[in-house]
C-alpha positions as CSV (number, residue, x, y, z in Angstrom):
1,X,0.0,0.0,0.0
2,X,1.1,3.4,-0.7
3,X,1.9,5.3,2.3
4,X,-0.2,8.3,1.1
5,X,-2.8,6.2,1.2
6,X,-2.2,5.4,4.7
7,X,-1.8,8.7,5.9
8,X,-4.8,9.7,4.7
9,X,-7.2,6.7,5.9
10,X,-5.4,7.6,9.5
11,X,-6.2,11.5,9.0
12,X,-9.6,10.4,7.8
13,X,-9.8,8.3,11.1
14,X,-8.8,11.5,13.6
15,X,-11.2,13.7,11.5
16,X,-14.3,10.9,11.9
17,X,-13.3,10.6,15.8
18,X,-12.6,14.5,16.3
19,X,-16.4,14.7,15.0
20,X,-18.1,11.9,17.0
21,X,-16.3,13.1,20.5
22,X,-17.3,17.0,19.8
23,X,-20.8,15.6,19.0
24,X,-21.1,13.3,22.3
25,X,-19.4,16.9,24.4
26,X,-22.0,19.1,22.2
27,X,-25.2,16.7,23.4
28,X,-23.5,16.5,27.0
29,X,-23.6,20.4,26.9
30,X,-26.8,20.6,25.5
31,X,-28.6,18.4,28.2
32,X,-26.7,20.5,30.8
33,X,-28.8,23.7,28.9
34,X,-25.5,25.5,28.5
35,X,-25.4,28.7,26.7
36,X,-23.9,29.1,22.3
37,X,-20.1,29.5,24.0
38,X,-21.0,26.8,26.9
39,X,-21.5,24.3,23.9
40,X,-18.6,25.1,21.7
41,X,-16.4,25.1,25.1
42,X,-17.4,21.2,25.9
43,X,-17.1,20.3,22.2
44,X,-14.0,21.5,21.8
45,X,-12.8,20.6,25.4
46,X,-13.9,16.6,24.2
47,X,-12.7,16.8,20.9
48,X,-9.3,18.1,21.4
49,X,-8.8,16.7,25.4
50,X,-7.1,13.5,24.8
51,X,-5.0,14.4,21.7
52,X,-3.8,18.2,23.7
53,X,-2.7,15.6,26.6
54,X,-1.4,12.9,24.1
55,X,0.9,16.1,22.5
56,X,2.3,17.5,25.5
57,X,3.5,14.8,26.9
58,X,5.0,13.4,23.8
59,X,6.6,16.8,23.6
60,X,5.2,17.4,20.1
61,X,5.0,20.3,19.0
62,X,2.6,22.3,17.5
63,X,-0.1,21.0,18.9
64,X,-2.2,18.5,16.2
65,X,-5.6,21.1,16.3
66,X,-3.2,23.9,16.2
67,X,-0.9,22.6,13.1
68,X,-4.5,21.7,11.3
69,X,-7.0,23.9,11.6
70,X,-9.4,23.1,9.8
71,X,-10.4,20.6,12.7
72,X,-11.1,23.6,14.9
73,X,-13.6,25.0,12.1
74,X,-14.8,22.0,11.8
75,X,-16.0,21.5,15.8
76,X,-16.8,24.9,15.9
77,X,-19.6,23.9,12.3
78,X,-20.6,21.3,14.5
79,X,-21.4,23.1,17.7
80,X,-23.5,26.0,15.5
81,X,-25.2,23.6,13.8
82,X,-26.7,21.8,16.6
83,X,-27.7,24.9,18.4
84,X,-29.4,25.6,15.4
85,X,-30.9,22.4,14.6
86,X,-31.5,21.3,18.4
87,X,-33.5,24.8,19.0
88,X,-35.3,24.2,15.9
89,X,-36.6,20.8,16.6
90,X,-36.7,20.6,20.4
91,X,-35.4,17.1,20.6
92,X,-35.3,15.4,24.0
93,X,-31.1,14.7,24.9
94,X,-31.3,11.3,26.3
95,X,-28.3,9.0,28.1
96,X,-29.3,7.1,24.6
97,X,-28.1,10.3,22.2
98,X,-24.8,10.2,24.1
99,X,-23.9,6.9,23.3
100,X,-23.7,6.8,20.0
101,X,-21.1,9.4,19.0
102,X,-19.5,8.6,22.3
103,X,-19.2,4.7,20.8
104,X,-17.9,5.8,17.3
105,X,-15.2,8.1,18.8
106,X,-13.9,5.1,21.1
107,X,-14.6,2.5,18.5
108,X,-12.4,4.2,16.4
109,X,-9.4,5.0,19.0
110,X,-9.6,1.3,20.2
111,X,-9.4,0.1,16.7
112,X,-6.6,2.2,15.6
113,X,-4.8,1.1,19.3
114,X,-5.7,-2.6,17.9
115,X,-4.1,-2.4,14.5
116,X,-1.3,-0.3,15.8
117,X,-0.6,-3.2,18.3
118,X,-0.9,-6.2,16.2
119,X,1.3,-4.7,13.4
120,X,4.3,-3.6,16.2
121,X,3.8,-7.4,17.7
122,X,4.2,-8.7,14.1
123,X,7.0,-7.1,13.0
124,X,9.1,-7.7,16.5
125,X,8.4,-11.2,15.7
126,X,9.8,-10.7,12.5
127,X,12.8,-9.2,13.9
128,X,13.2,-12.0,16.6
129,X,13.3,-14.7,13.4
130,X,15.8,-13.0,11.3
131,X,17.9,-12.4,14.3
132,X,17.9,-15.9,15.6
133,X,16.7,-14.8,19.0
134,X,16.6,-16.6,21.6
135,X,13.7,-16.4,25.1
136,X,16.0,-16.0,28.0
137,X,15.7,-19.1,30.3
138,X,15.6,-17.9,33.5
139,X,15.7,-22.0,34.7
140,X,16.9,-24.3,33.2
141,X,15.8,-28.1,34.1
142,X,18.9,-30.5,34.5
């Protein structure tokens, strides 16, 4: 596989799990009947969270919402656009709601963590092979 290709299912990943955790923060925000800024605060604060914590202490920087933003337009889209369409149609925000965009964004991380995983296990194996080697015996039986 090309590693274009790659990069871009992985970015298309992060954007599909940015969306689903600003949506689950946007419906948390909404139930708590926080205010246009309240809303965009908690989306933004569960979008971004756990990759601003992931950043510092990988000592990366810029930032990953600050080197693309485009991501911050697009929780911001999100947040306005709920306001708008949750005032319009005055749905009930249920425990129910939540869990959907809160299971995508998880779904999503715990896949990546999955594949991630599998493939650095593979290729130590690998490794161990061509190397010849060898488990450490810590007892050996005489």
């Amino acid at each position: 596989m090309n590693a274009s290709v790659i990069g871009a299912a992985l970015y298309a990943v992060e954007v599909i799990g940015i969306a689903a955790f600003a949506l689950s923060g946007i419906i948390e925000a909404a139930r708590r009947r926080m205010d246009a800024v309240g809303v965009t605060a908690v989306a933004g604060l569960a979008a971004f969270g756990g990759g601003t914590l992931r950043d510092f202490l990988l000592d990366r920087r810029p930032l990953f919402w600050v080197e693309h933003s485009e991501l911050l337009w697009l929780v911001l889209a999100l947040a306005l656009g709920s306001l708008i369409f949750l005032r319009g149609r005055h749905l009930a925000l249920t425990e129910r709601a939540m869990q959907l965009p809160d299971a995508i964004g998880l779904g999503l991380e715990q896949w990546l963590c999955l594949l991630l995983g599998a493939s650095s296990a593979t290729l130590m194996r690998v490794a161990a092979v061509l190397r010849d080697w060898r488990i450490p015996q810590w007892k050996t039986e005489q």
